[in-house]
DRENPA-3360 file (N, C-alpha, C; in nm, 2 decimals, always signed):
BEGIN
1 = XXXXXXXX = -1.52/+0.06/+0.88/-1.40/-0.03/+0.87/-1.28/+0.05/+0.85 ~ -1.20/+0.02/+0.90/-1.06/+0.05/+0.91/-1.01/+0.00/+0.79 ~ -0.91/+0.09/+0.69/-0.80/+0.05/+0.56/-0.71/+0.12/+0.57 ~ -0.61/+0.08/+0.50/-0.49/+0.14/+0.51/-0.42/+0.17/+0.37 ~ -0.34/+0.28/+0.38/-0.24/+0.31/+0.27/-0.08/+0.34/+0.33 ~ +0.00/+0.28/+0.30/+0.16/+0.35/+0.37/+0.20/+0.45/+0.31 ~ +0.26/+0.53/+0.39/+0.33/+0.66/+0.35/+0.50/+0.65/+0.39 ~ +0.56/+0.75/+0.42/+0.72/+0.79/+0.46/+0.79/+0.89/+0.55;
9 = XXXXXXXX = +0.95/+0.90/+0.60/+1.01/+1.06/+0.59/+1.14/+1.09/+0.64 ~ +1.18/+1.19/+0.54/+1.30/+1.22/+0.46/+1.45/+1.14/+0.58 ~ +1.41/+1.18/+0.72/+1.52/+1.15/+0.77/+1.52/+1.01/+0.80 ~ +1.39/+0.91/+0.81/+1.42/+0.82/+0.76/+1.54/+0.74/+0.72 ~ +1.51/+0.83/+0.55/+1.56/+0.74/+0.47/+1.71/+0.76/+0.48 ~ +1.73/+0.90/+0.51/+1.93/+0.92/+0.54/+1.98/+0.86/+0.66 ~ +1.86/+0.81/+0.77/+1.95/+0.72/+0.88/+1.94/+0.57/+0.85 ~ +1.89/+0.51/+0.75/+1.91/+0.38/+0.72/+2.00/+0.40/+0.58;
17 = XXXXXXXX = +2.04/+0.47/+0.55/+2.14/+0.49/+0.41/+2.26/+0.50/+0.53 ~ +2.22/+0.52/+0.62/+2.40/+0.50/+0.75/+2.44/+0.42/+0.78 ~ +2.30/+0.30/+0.81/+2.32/+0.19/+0.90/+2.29/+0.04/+0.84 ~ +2.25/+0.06/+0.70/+2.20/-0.04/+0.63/+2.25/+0.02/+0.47 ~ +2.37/-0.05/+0.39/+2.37/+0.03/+0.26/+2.36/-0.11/+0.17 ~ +2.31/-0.22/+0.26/+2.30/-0.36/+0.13/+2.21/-0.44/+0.14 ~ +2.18/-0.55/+0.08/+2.08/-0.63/+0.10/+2.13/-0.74/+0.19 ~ +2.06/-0.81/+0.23/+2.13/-0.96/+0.32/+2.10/-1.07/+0.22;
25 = XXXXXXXX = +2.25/-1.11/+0.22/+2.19/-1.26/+0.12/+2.20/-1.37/+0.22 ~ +2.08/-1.47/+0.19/+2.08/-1.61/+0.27/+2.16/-1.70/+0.19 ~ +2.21/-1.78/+0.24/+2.25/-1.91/+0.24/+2.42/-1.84/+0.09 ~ +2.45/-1.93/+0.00/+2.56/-1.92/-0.09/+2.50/-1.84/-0.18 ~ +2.53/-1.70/-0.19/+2.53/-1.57/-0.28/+2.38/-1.58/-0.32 ~ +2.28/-1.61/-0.21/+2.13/-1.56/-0.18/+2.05/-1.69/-0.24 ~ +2.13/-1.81/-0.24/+2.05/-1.91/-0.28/+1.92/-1.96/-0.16 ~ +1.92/-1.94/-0.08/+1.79/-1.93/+0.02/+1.72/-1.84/-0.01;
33 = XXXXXXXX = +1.78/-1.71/+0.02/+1.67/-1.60/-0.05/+1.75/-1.45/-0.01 ~ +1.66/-1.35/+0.00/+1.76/-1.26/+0.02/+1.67/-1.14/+0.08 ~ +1.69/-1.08/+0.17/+1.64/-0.96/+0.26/+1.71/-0.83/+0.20 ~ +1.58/-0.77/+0.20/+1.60/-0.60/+0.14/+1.49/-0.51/+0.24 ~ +1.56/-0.37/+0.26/+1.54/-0.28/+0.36/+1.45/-0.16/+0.26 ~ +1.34/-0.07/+0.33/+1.30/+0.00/+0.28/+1.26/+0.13/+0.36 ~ +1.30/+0.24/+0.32/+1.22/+0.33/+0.40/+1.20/+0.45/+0.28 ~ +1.09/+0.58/+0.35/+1.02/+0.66/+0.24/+0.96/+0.74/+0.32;
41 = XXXXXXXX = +0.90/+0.87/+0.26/+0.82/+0.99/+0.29/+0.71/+1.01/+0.22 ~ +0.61/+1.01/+0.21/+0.49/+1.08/+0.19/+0.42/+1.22/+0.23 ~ +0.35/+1.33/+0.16/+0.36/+1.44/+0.23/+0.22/+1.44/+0.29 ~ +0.17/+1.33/+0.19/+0.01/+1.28/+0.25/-0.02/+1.18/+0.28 ~ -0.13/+1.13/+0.36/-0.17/+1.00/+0.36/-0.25/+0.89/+0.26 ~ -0.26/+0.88/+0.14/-0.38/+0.87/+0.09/-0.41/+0.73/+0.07 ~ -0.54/+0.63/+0.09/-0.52/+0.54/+0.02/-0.68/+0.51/-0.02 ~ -0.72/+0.45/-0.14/-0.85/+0.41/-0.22/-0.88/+0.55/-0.24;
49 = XXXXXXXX = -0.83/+0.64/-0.23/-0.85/+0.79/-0.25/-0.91/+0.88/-0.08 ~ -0.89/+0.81/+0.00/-0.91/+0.86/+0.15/-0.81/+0.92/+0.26 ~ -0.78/+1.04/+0.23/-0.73/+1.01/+0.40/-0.72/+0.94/+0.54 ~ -0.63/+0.91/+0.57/-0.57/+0.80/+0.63/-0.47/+0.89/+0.73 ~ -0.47/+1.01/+0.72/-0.35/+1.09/+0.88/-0.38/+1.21/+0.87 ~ -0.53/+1.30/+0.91/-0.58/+1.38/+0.91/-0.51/+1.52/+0.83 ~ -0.47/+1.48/+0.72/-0.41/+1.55/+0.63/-0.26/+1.55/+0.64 ~ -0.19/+1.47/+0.73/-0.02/+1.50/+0.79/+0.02/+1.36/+0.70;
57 = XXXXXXXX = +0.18/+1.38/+0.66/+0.22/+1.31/+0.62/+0.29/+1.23/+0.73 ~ +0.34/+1.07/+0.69/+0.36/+0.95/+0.78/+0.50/+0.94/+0.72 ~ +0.59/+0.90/+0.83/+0.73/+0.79/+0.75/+0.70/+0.67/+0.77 ~ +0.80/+0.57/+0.69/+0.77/+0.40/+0.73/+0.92/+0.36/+0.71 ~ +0.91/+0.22/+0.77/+1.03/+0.13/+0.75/+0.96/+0.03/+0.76 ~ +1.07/-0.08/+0.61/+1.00/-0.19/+0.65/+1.06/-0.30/+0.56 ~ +1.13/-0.43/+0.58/+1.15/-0.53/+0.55/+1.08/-0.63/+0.46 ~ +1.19/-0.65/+0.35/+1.12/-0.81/+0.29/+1.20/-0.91/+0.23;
65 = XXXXXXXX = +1.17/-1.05/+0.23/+1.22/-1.13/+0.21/+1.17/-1.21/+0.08 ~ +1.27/-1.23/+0.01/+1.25/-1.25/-0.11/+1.32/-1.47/-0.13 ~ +1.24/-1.53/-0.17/+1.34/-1.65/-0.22/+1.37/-1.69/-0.39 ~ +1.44/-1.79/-0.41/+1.42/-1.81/-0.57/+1.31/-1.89/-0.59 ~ +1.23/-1.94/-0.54/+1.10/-1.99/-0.58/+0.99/-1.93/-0.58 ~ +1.01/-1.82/-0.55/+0.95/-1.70/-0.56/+0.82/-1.65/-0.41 ~ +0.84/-1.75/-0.34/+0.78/-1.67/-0.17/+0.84/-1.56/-0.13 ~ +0.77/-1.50/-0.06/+0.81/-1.38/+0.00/+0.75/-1.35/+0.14;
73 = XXXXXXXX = +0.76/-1.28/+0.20/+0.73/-1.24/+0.35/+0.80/-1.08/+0.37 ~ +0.72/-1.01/+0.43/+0.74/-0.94/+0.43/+0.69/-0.86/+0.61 ~ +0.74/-0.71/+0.63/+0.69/-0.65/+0.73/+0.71/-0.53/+0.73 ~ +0.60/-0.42/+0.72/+0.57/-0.31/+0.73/+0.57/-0.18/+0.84 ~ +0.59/-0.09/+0.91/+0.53/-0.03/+0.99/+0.54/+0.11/+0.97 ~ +0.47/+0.23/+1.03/+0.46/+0.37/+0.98/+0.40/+0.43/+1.08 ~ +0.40/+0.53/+1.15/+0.34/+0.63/+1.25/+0.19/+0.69/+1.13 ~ +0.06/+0.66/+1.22/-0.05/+0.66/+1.14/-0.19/+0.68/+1.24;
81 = XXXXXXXX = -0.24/+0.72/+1.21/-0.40/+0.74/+1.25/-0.50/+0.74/+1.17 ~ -0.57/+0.62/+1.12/-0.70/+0.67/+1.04/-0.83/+0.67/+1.12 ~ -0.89/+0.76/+1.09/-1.03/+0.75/+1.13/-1.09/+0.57/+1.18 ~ -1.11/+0.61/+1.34/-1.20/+0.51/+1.36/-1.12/+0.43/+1.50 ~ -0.95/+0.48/+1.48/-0.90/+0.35/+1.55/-0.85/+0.42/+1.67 ~ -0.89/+0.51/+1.71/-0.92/+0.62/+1.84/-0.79/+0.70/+1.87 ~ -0.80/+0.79/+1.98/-0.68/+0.88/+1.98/-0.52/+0.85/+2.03 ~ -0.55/+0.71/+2.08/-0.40/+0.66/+2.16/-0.37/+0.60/+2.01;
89 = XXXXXXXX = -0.42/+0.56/+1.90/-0.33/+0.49/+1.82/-0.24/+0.58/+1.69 ~ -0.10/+0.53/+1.72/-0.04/+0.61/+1.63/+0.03/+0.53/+1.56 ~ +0.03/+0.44/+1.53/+0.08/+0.34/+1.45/-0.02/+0.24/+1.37 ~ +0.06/+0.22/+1.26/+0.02/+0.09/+1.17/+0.10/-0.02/+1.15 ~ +0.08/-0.16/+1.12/+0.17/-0.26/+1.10/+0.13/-0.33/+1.05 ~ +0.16/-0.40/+0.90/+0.16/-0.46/+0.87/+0.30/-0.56/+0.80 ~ +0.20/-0.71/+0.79/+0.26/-0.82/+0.78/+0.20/-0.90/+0.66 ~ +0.26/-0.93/+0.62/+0.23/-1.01/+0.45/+0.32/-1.09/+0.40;
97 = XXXXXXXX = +0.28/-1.20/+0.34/+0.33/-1.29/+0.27/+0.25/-1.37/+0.15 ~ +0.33/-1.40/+0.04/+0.24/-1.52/-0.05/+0.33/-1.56/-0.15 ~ +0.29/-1.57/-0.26/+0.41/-1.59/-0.37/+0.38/-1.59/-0.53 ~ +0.48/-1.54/-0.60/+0.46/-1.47/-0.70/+0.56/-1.54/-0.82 ~ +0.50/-1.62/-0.91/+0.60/-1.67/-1.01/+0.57/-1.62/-1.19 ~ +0.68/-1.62/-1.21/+0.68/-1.54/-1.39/+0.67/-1.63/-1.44 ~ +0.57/-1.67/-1.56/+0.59/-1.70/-1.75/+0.60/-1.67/-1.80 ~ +0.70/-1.65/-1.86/+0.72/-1.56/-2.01/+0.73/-1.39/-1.94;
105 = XXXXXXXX = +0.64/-1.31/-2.05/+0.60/-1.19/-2.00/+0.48/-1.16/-1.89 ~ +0.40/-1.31/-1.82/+0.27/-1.24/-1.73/+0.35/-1.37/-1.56 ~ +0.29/-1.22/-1.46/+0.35/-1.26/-1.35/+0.22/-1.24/-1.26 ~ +0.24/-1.39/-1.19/+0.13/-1.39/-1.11/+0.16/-1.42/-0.97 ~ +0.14/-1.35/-0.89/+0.09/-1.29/-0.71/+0.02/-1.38/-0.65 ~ -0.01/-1.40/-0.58/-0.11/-1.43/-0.46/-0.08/-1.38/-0.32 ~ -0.16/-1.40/-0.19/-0.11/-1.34/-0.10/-0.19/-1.31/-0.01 ~ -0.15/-1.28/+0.13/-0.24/-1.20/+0.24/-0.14/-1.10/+0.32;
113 = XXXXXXXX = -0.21/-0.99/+0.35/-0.18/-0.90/+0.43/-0.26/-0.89/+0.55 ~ -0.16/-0.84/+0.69/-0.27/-0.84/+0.74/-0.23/-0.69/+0.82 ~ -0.35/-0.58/+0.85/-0.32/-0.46/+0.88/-0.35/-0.47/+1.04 ~ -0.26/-0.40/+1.09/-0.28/-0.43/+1.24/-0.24/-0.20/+1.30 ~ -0.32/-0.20/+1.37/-0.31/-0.08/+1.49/-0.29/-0.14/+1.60 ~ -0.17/-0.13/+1.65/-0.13/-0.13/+1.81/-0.23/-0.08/+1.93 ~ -0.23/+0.05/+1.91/-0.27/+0.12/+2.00/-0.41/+0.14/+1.96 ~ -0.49/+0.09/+1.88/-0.64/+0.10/+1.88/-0.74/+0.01/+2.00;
121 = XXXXXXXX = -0.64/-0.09/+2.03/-0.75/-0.19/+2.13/-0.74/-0.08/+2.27 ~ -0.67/-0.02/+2.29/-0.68/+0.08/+2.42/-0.80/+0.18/+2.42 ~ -0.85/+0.22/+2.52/-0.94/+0.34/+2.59/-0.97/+0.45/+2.44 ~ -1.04/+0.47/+2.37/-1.09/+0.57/+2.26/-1.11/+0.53/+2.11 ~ -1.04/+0.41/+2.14/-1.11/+0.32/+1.98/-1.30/+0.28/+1.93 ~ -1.28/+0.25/+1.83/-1.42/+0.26/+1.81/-1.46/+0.13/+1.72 ~ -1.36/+0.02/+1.79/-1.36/-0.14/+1.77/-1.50/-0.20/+1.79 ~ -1.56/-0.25/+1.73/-1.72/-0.30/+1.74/-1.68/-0.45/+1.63;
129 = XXXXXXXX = -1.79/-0.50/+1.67/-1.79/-0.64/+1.59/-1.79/-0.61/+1.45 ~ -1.91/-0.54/+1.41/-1.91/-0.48/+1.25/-1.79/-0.37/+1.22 ~ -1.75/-0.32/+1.30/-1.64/-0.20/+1.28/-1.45/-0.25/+1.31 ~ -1.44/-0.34/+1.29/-1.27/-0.43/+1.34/-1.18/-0.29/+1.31 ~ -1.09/-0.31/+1.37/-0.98/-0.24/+1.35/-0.85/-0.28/+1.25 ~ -0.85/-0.40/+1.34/-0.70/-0.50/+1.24/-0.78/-0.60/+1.19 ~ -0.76/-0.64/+1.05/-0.81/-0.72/+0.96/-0.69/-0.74/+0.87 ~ -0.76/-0.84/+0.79/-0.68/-0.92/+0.67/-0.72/-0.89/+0.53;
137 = XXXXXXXX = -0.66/-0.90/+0.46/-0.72/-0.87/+0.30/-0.59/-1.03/+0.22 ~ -0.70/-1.13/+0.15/-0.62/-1.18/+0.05/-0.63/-1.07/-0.08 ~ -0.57/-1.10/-0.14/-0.53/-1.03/-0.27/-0.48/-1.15/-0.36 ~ -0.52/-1.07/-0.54/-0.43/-1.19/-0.66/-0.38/-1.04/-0.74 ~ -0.28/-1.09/-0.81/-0.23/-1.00/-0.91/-0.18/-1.04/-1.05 ~ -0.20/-1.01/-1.14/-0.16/-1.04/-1.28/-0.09/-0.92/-1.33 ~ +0.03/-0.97/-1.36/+0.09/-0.80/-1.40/+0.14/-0.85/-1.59 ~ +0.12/-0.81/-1.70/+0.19/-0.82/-1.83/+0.28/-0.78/-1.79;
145 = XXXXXXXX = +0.41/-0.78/-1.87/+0.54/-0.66/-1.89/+0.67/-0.78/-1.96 ~ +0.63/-0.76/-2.10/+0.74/-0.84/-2.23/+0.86/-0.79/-2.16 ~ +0.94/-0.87/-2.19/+1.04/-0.85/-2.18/+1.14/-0.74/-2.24 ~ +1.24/-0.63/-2.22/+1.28/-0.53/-2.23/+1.12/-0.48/-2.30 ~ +1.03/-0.42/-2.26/+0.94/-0.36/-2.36/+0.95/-0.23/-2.25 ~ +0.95/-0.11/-2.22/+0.90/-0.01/-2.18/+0.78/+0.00/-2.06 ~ +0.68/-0.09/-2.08/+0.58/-0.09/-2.05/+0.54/-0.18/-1.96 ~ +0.44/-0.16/-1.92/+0.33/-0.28/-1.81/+0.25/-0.23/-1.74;
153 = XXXXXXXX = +0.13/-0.36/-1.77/-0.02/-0.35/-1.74/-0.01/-0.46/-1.59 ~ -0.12/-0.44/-1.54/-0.13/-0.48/-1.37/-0.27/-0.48/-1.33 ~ -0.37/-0.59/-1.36/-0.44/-0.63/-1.27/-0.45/-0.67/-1.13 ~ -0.49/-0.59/-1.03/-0.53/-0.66/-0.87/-0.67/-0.66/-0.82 ~ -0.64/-0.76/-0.77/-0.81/-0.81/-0.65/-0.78/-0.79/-0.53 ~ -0.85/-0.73/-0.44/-0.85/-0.74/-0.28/-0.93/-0.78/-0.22 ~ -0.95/-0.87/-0.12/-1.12/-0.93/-0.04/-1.09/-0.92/+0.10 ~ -1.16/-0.89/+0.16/-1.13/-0.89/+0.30/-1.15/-1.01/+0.40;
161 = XXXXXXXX = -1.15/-1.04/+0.52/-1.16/-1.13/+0.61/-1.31/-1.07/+0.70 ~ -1.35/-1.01/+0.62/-1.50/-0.94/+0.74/-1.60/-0.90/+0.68 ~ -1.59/-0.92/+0.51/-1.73/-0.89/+0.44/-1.75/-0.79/+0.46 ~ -1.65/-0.66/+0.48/-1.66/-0.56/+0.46/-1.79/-0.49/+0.57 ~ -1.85/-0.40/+0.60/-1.95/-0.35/+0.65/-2.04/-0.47/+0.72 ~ -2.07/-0.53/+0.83/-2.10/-0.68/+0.82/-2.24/-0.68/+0.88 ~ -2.31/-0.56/+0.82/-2.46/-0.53/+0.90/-2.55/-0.43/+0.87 ~ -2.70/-0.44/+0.81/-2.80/-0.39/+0.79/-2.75/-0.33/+0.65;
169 = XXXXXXXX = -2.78/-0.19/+0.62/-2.78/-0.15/+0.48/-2.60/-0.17/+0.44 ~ -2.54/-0.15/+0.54/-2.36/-0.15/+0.53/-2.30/-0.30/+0.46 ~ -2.43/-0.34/+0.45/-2.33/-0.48/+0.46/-2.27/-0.47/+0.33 ~ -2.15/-0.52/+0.35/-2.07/-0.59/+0.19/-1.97/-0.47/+0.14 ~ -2.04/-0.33/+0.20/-1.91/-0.26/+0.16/-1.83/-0.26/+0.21 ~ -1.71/-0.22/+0.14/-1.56/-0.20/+0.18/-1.52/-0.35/+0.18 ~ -1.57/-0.43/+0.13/-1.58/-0.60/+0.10/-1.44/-0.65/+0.02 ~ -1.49/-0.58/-0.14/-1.36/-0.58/-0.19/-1.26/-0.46/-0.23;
177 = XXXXXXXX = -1.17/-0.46/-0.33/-1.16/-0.34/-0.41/-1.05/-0.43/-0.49 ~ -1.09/-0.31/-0.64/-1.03/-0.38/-0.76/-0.94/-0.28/-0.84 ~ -0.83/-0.34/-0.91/-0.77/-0.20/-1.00/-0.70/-0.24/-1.11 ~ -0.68/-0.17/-1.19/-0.61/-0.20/-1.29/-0.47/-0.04/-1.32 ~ -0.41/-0.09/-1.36/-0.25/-0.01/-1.35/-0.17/-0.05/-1.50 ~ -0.12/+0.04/-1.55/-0.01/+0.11/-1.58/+0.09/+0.17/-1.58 ~ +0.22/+0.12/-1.59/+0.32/+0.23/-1.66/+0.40/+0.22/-1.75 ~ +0.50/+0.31/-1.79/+0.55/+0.33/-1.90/+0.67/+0.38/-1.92;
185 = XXXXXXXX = +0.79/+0.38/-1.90/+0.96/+0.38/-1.88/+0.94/+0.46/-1.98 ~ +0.99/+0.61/-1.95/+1.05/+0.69/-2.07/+1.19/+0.74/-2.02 ~ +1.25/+0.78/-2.12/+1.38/+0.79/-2.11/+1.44/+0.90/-1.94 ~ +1.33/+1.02/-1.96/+1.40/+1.04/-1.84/+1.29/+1.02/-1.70 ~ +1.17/+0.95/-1.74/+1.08/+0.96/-1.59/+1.01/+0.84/-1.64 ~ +0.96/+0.74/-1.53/+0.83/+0.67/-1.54/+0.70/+0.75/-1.56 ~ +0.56/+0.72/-1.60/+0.49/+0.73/-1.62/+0.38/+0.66/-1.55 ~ +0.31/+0.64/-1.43/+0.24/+0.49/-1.42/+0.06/+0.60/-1.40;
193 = XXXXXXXX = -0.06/+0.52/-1.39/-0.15/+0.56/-1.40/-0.26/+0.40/-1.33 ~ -0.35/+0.44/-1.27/-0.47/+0.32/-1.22/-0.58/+0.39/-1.19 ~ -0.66/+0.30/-1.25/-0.84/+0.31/-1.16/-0.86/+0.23/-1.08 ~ -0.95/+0.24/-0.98/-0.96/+0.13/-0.89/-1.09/+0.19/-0.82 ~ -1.17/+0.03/-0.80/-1.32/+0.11/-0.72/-1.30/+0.00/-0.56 ~ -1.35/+0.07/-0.49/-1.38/+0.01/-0.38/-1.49/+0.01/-0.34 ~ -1.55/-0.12/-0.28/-1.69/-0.16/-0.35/-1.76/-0.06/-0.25 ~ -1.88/+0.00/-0.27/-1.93/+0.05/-0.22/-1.93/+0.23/-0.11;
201 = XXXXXXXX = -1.79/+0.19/-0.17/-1.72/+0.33/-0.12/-1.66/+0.41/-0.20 ~ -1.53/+0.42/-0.29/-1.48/+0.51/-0.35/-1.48/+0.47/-0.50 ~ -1.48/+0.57/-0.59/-1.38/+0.51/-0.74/-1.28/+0.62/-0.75 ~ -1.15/+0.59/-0.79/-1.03/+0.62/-0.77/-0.94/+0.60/-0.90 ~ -0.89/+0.77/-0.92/-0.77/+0.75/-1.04/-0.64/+0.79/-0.97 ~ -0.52/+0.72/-1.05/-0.39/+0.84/-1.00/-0.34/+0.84/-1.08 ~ -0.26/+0.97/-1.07/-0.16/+0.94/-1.20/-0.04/+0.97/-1.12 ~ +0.06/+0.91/-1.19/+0.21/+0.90/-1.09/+0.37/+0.93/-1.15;
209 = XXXXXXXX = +0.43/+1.04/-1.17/+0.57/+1.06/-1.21/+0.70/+1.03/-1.12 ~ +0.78/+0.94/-1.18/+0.81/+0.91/-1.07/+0.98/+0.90/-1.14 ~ +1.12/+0.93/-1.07/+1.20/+0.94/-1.13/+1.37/+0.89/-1.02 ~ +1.41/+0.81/-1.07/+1.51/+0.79/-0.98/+1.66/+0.85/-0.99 ~ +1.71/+0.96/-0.87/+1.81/+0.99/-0.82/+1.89/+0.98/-0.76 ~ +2.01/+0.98/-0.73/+2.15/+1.01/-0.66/+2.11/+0.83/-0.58 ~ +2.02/+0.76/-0.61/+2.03/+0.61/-0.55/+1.87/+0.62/-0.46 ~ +1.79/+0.74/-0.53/+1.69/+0.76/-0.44/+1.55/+0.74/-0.52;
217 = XXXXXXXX = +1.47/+0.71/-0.51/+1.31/+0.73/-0.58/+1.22/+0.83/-0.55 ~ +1.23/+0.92/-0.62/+1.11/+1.06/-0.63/+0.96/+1.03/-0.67 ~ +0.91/+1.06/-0.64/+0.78/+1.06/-0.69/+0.65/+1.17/-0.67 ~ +0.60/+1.22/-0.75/+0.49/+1.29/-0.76/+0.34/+1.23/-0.80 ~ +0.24/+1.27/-0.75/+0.13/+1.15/-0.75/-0.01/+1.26/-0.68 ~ -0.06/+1.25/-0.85/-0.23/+1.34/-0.83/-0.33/+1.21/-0.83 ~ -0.43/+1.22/-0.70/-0.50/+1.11/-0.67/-0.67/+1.19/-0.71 ~ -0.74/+1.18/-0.77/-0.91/+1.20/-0.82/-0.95/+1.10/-0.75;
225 = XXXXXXXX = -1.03/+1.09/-0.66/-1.13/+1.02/-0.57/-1.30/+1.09/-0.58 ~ -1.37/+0.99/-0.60/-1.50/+1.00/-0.56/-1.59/+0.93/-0.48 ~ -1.66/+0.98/-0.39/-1.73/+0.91/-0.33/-1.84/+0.81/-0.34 ~ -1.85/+0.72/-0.34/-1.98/+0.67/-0.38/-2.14/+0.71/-0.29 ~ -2.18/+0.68/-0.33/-2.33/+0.74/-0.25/-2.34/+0.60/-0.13 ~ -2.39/+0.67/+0.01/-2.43/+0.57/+0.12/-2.28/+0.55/+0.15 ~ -2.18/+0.62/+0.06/-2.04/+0.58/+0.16/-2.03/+0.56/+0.31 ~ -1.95/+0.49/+0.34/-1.94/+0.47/+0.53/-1.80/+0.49/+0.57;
233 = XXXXXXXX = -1.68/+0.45/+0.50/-1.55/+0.52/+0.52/-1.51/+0.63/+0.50 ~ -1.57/+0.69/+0.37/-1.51/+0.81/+0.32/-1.64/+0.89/+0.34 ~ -1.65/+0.98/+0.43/-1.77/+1.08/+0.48/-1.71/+1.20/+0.47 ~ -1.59/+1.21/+0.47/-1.52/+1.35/+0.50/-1.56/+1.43/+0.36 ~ -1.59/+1.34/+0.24/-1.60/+1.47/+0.08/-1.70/+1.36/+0.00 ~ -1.76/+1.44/-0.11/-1.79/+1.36/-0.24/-1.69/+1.37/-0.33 ~ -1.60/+1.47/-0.33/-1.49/+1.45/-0.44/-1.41/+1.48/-0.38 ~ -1.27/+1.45/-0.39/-1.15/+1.49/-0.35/-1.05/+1.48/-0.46;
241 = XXXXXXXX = -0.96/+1.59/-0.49/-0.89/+1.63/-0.55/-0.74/+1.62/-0.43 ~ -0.64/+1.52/-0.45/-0.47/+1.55/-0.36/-0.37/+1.51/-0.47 ~ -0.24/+1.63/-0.41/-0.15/+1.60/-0.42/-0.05/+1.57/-0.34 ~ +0.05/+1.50/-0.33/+0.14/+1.47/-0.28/+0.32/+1.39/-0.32 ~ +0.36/+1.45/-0.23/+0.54/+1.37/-0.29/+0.57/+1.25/-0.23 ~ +0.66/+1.20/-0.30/+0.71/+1.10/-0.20/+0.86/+1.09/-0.24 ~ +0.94/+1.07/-0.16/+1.10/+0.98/-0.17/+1.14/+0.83/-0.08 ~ +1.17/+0.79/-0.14/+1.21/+0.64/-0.09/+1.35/+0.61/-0.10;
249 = XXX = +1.37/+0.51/-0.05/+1.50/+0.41/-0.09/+1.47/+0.28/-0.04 ~ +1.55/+0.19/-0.15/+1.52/+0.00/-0.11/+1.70/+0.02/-0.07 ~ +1.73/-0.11/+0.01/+1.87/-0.11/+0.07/+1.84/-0.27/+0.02;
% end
């Protein structure tokens, strides 16, 4: 089965810092809602701890829409190849939406994504009934974070639309994946940190420094992946040790 992680790059982000330097408000000073612009660099691909772009790093751009009731919609896209979705495809896209409302200090998510490759249904894909390409994941999220407090904790769930592996010993992996997250506002850097297992396939740490500049977001980010035994996505290692940078900007 096909998964995805988004990555970025550099020039990107200085040709939308030309052509886009605000948000769009809807309706009287964003009372419908409000659209914000994104683009970023990655120098890797990584995501559940796997390579995702045969070791090359990806750019992305990508839109979202925000209201005051808290829905959202969103759209993603990035020049990409993971394993499986054959040699014409070089793109990823994704599309998501759900909605997310605060009490107090705990904020709660809901939602679906759905990951899509263009160019995988053409001539060299390796699309099978048990093996999809483009699929869906719902997701729920619980995030703590008191108000002015420094800090915040982040529960997520992910389930897929295909039961993951959907045949003989494979079945059920890559089904779900779960994580828990941290971070922690210090005066001159963030801090953030997660575990996360993917059923059947990886368990996964990162730790992430991340610091914002001249209107820009830095980041540095060591990913510890292990493989689980009978893996079926992640075949390339039993452990993997990456690092990687990233820069962004939201408009």
């Amino acid at each position: 089965m096909i998964k995805k992680i988004i990555t970025s790059t550099f020039a990107s982000v200085i040709l939308l810092s030309q052509v886009a330097n605000a948000e769009i408000k809807l309706g009287d000073k964003g009372s419908i809602g409000t659209i914000a612009f994104n683009a970023g660099y990655n120098s890797a691909y990584v995501w559940r701890g796997m390579d995702q772009n045969n070791g090359s790093g990806s750019p992305y751009i990508g839109a979202d829409l925000s209201t005051p009731i808290g829905f959202y919609l969103g759209v993603w896209t990035a020049s990409a190849q993971p394993s499986g979705t054959g040699g014409n495809n070089d793109q990823e896209l994704d599309i998501y939406g759900g909605i997310a409302k605060t009490f107090g200090p705990l904020t709660f998510d809901i939602g679906v994504i759905e990951y899509r490759y263009p160019g995988a249904d053409r001539q060299g894909s390796t699309t099978t009934a048990s093996n999809p390409v483009n699929f869906l994941e719902y997701y729920g999220k619980l995030k703590f974070a008191p108000d002015k407090a420094p800090y915040s904790i982040q529960l997520a769930y992910y389930e897929d639309d295909t039961d993951g592996q959907s045949s003989g010993t494979n079945k059920n992996k890559g089904k779900n994946y779960q994580e828990i997250s941290g971070a922690y506002n210090f005066p001159i850097l963030t801090v953030a940190a997660s575990y996360g297992e993917y059923k059947g396939e990886t368990e996964t740490i990162t730790l992430t420094l991340s610091k914002s500049l001249f209107d820009m977001n830095f980041a540095a980010t060591f990913v510890d992946a292990k493989k689980l035994k009978n893996s079926i996505a992640a075949t390339s290692f039993n452990t993997s040790k990456d690092f990687f940078l990233n820069v962004s900007k939201t408009f």
